[in-house]
C-alpha positions as CSV (number, residue, x, y, z in Angstrom):
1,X,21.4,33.8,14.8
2,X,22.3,34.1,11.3
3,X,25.6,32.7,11.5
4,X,24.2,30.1,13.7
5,X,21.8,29.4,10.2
6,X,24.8,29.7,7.5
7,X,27.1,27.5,9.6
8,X,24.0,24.4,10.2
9,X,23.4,25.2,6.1
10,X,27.6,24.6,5.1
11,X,27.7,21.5,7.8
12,X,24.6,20.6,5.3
13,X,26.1,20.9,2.4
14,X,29.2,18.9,3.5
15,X,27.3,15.6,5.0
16,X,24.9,15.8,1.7
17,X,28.5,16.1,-0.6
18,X,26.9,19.2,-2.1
19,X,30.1,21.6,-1.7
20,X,32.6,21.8,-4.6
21,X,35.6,19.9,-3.7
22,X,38.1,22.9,-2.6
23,X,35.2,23.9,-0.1
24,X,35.3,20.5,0.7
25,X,39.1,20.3,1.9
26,X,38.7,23.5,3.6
27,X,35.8,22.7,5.8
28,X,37.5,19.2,6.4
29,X,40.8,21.2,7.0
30,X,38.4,23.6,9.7
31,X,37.0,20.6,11.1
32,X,40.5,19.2,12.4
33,X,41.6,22.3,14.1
34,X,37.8,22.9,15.7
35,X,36.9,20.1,18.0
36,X,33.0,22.3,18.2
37,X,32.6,22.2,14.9
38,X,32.9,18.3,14.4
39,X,30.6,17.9,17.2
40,X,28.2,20.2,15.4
41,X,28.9,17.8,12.1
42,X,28.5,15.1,14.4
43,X,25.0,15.8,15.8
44,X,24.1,17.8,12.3
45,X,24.8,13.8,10.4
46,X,22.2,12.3,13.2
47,X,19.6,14.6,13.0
48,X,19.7,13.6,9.2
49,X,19.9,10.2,9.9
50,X,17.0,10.4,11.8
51,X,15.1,12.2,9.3
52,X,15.8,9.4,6.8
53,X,14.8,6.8,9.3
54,X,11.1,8.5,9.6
55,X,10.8,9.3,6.4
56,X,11.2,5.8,5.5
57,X,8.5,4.8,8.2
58,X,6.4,7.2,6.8
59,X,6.5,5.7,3.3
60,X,6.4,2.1,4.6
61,X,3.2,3.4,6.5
62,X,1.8,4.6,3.0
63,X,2.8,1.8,1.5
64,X,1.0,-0.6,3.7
65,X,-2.2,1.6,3.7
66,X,-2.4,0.9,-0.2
67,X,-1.3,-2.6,0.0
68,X,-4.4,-3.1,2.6
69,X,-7.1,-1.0,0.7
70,X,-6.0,-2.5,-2.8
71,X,-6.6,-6.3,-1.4
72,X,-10.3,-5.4,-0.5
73,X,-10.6,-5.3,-4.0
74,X,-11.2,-8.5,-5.1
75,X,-10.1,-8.2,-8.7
76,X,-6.6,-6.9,-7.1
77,X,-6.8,-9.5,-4.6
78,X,-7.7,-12.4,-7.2
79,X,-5.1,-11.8,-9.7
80,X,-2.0,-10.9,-6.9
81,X,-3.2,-14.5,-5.1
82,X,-3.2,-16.1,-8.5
83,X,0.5,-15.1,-8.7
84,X,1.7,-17.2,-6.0
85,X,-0.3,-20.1,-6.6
């Protein structure tokens, strides 16, 4: 299990370009000869995708709560209105 966890954590670091550049080459170099390991890269870069895909949803959900409680304010409401007019 643990090398299960240090391997997921350096396939991290590489798709989030936080490896020093010799590490870099190496684990590039690894990823040629290991046909597993680039899958495991592979699926590792769309889990992360996906986590940046609801993360934005999340915020955009956030976003449009505020939005919707700060034009029941009338003052809010009068002066964004009076923007566009």
């Amino acid at each position: 299990m643990r090398k299960l966890l240090a391997e997921t954590q350096e396939i991290e670091q590489y798709l989030l370009h936080e490896m020093p550049a010799s590490a870099r080459l190496l684990f590039q170099a690894r990823m040629l000869v290991a046909p597993a390991l680039r899958e495991k890269v592979r699926y590792q870069r769309k889990t992360l995708q996906l986590i940046r895909w609801l993360a934005r949803e999340e915020k955009r959900r956030k976003l449009d709560d505020l939005l919707e409680r700060l034009m029941k304010e009338s003052s809010f409401h009068h002066s964004i209105t009076s923007i566009f007019k």
